[in-house]
Kinemage of the C-alpha trace (Angstrom):
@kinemage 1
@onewidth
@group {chain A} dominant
@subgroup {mainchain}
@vectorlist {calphas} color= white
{ca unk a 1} P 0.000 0.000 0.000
{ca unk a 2} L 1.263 3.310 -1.063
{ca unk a 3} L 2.481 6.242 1.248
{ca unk a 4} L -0.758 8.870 -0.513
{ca unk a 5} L -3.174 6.395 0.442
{ca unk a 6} L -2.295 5.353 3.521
{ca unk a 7} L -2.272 9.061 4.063
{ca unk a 8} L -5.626 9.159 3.425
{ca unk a 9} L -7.360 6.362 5.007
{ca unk a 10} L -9.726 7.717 7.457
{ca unk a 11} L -8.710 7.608 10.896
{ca unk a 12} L -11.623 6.126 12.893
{ca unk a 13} L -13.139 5.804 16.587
{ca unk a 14} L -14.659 2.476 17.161
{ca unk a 15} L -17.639 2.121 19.844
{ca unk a 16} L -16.809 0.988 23.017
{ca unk a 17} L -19.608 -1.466 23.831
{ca unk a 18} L -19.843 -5.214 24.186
{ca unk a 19} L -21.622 -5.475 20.718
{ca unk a 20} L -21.603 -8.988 19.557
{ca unk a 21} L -18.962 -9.387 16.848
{ca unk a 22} L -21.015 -9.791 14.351
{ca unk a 23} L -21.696 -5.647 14.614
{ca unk a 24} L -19.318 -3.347 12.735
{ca unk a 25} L -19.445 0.052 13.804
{ca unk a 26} L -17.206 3.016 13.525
{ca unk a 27} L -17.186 7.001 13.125
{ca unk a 28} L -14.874 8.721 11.229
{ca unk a 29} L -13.151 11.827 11.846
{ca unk a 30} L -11.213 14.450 10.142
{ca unk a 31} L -7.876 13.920 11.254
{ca unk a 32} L -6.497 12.303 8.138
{ca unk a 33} L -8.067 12.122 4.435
{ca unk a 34} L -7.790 13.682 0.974
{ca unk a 35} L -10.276 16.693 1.702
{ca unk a 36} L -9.168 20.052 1.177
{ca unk a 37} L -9.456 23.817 3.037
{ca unk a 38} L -12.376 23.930 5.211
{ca unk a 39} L -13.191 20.600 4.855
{ca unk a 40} L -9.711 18.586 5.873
{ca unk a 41} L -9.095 15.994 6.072
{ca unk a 42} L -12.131 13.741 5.645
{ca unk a 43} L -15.527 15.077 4.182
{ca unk a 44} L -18.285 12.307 3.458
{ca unk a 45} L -20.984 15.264 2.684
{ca unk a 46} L -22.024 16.194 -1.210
{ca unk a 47} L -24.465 18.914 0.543
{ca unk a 48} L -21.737 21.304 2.494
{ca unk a 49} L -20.252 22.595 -0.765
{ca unk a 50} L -17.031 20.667 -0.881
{ca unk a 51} L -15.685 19.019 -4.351
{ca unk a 52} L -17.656 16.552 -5.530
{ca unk a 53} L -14.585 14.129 -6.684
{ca unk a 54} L -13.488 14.740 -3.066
{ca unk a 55} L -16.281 13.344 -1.521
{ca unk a 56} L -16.251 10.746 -3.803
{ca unk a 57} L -12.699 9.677 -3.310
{ca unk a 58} L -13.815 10.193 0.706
{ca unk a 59} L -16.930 7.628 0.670
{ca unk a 60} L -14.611 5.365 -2.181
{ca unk a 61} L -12.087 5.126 1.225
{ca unk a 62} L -14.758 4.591 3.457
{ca unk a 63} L -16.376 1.675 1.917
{ca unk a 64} L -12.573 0.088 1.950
{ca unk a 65} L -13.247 -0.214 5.515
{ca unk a 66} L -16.073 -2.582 5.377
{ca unk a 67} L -15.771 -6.067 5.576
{ca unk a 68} L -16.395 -5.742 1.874
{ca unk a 69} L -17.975 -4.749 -1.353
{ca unk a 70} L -21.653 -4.092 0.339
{ca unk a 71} L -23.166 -0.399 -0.167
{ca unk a 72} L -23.372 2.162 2.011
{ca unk a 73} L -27.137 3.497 3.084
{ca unk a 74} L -27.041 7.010 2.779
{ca unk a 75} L -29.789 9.227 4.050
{ca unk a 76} L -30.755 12.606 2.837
{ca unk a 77} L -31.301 13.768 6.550
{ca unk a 78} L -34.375 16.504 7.262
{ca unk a 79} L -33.946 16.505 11.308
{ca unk a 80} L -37.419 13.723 10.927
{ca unk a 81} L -37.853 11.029 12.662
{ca unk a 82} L -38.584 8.488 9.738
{ca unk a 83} L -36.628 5.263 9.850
{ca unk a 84} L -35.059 3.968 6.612
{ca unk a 85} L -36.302 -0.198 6.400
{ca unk a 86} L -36.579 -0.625 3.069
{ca unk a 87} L -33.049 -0.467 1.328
{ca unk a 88} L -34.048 -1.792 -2.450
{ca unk a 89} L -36.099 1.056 -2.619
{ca unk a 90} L -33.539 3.392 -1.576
{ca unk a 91} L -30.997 2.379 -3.793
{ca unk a 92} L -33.185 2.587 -6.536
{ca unk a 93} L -33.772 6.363 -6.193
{ca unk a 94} L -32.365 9.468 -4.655
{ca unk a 95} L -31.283 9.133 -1.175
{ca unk a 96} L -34.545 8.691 0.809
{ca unk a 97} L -35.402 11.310 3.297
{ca unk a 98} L -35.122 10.115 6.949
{ca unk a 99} L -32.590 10.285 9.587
{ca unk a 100} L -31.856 6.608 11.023
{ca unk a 101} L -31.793 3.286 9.067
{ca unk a 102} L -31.846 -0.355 10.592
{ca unk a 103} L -29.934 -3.584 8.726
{ca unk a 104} L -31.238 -7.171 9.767
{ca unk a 105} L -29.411 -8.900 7.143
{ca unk a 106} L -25.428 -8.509 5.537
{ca unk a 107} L -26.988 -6.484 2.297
{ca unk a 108} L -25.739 -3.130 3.349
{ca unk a 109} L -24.692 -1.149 5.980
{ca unk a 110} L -26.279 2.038 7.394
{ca unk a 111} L -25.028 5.503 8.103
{ca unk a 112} L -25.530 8.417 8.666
{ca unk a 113} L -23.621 12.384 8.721
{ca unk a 114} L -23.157 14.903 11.732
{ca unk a 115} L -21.354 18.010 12.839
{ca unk a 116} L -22.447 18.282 16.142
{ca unk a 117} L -25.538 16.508 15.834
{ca unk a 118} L -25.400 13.285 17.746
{ca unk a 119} L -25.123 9.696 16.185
{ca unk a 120} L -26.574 6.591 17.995
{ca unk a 121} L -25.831 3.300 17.215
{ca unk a 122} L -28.218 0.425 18.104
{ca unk a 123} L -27.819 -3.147 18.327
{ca unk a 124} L -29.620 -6.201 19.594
{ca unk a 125} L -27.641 -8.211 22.325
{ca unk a 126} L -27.644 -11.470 19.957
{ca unk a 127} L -26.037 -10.072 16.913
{ca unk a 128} L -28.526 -10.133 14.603
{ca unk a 129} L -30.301 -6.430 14.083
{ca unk a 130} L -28.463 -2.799 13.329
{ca unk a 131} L -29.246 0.730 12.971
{ca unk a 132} L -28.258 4.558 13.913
{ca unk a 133} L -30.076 7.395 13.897
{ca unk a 134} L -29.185 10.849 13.483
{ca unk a 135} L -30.247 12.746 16.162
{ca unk a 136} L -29.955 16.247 16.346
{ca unk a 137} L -32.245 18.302 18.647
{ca unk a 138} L -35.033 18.666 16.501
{ca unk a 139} L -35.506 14.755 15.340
{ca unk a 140} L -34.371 13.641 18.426
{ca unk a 141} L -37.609 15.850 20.329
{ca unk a 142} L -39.131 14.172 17.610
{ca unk a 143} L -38.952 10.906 18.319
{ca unk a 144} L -36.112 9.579 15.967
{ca unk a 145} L -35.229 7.222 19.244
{ca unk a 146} L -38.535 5.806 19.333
{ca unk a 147} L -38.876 5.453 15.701
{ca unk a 148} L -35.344 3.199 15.732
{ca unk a 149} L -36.126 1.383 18.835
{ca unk a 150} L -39.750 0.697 17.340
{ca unk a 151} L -37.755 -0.426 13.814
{ca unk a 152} L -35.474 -2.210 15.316
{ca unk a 153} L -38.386 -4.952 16.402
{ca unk a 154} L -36.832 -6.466 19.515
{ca unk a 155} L -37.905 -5.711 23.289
{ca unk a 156} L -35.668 -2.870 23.906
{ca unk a 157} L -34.475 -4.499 26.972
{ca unk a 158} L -33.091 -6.654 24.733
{ca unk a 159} L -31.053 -3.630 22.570
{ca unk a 160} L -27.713 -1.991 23.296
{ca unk a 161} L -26.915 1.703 22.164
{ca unk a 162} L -24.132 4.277 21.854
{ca unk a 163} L -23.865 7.527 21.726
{ca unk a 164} L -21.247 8.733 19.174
{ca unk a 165} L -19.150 12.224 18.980
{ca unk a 166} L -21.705 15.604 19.166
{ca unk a 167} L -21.805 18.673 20.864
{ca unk a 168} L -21.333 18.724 24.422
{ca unk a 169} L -23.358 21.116 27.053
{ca unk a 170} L -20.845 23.337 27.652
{ca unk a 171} L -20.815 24.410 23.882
{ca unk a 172} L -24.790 24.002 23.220
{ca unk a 173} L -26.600 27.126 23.733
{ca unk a 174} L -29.995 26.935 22.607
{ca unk a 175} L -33.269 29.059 22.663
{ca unk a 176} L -35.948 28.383 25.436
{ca unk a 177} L -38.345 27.189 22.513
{ca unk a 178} L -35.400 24.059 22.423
{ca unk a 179} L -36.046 24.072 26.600
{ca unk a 180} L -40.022 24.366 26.094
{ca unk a 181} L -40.338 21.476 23.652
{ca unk a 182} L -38.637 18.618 25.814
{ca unk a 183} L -39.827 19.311 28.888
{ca unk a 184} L -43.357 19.447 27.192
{ca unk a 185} L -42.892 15.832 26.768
{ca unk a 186} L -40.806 14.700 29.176
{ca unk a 187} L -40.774 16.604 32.569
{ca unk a 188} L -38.099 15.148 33.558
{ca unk a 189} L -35.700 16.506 30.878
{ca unk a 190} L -35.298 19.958 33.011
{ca unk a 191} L -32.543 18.167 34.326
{ca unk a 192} L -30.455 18.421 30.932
{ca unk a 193} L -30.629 22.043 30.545
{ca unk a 194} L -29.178 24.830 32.680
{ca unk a 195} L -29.310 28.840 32.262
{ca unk a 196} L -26.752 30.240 29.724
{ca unk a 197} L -24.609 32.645 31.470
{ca unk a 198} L -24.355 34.163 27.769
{ca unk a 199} L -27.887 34.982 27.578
{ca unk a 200} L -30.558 35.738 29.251
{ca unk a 201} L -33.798 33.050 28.754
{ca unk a 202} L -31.790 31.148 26.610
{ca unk a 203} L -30.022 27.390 27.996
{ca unk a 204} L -27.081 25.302 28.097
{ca unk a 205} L -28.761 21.760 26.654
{ca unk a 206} L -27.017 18.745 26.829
{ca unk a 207} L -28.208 16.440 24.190
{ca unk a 208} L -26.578 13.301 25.590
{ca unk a 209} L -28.718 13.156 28.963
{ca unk a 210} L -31.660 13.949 26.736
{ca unk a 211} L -30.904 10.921 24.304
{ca unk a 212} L -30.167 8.996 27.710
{ca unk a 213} L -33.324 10.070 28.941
{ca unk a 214} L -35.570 9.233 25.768
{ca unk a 215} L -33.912 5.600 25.680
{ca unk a 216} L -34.287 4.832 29.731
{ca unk a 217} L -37.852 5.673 28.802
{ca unk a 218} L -38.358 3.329 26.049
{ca unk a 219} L -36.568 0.457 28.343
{ca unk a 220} L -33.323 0.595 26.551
{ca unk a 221} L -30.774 0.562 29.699
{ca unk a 222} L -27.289 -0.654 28.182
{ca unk a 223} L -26.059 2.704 26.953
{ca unk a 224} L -22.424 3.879 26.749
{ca unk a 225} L -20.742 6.307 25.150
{ca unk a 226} L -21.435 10.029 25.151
{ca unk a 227} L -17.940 11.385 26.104
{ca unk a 228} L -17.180 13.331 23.091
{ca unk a 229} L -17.566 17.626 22.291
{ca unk a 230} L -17.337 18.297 18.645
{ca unk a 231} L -17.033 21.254 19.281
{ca unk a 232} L -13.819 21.514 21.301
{ca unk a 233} L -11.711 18.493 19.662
{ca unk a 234} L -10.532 19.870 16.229
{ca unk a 235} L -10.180 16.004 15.355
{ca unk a 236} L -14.218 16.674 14.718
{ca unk a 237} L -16.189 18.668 12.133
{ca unk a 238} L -18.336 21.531 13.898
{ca unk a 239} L -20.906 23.149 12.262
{ca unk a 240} L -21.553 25.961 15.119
{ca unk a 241} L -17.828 26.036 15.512
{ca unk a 242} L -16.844 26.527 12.052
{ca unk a 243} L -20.048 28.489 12.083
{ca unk a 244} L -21.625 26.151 9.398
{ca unk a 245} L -18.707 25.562 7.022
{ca unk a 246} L -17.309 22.537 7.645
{ca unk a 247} L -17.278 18.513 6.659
{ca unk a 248} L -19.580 15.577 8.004
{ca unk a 249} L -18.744 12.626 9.926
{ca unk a 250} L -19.773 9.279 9.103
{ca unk a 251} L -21.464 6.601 11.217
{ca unk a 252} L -21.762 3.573 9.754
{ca unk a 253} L -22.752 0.254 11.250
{ca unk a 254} L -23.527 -2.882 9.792
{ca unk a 255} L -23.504 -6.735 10.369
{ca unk a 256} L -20.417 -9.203 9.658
């Protein structure tokens, strides 16, 4: 293997969780790659205005880390909650619109793009059923979660998740409509959001104690990760960092 290319394999963080081994899971980040400028080193996004033959080089080097030649489920993500079952459709069209996908066979694997937004991986404790959902605030007070867990078709006492690389509270100011809208729902997500000492009515939300909090509700209780700010580590792309010109990461997970 040449110097250039290993160069530009994608340097990846691989889920700590005792995932059967027939799961295959990893994010990438953007510490080594062929992208370019603002969106070095390792772009998987058509959408955020980067080179088209990069990107394609990017997602060319991605698939190279599957176990092989299967395709890659890519979602044209709306911040929904609509889950992604049938793949022959999808890869018979345009990307379909939704923002999580589930795999119960070795046909494909599923992924999905962030920049802050937070990725979480599902799988069922015997090997056998996949998916991640894109979750930023918006599909996540949506019910992406539910919509995945509901997908997924196991007792979710029987599922396993992780929560992948996002934002962390100390970066995530939001509005108190962001504040209003969970706590609507779920009283008990007051606990994830504190006042911004930046402005006044607005909060400090942490999204990974309200993805916790969604997924204890549902009866999902093995959940790790959720250790990460994209915003802070410059190994991740940032979209309110790099105040919205930047790269996507890719989570991808699929079955052996």
């Amino acid at each position: 293997m040449s110097e250039t290319h290993m160069n530009e394999r994608p340097t990846l963080i691989l889920p700590d969780w005792p995932a059967p081994s027939t799961v295959g899971a990893f994010v990438t980040t953007r510490e080594s790659g062929p992208s370019q400028g603002a969106f070095a080193s390792f772009n998987t996004a058509y959408h955020v205005g980067d080179a088209p033959g990069s990107v394609d080089r990017c997602r060319r080097l991605l698939s190279a880390e599957l176990d092989d030649a299967r395709p890659l489920l890519w979602l044209n993500q709306v911040h929904g909650a609509a889950v992604q079952q049938d793949y022959r459709a999808a890869f018979a069209e345009q990307p379909p619109r939704a923002d999580a996908s589930v795999a119960f066979d070795k046909g494909y694997a599923c992924a999905v793009l962030t920049a802050d937004c937070l990725p979480v991986f599902f799988c069922d404790r015997q090997g056998t059923r996949v998916g991640v959902a894109h979750a930023g605030w918006r599909s996540l007070a949506g019910g992406v979660l539910e919509a995945s867990v509901a997908a997924l078709g196991q007792s979710p006492d029987e599922l396993m998740a992780w929560l992948g690389p996002a934002i962390s509270k100390a970066q995530f100011e939001v509005g108190p409509e962001v504040f209003e809208t969970f706590v609507a729902v779920q009283p008990e997500a007051e606990s994830a959001f504190e006042p911004s000492p930046y402005r006044l009515g607005h909060y400090m939300a942490d999204i990974y104690r309200l993805a916790r909090l969604r997924l204890e509700r549902l009866g999902v209780s093995h959940i790790g990760g959720g250790h990460f700010c994209t915003a802070c580590e410059p190994r991740f792309y940032s979209h309110r960092r790099d105040d919205g010109h930047t790269g996507r990461m890719a989570s991808v997970i699929w079955l052996r």
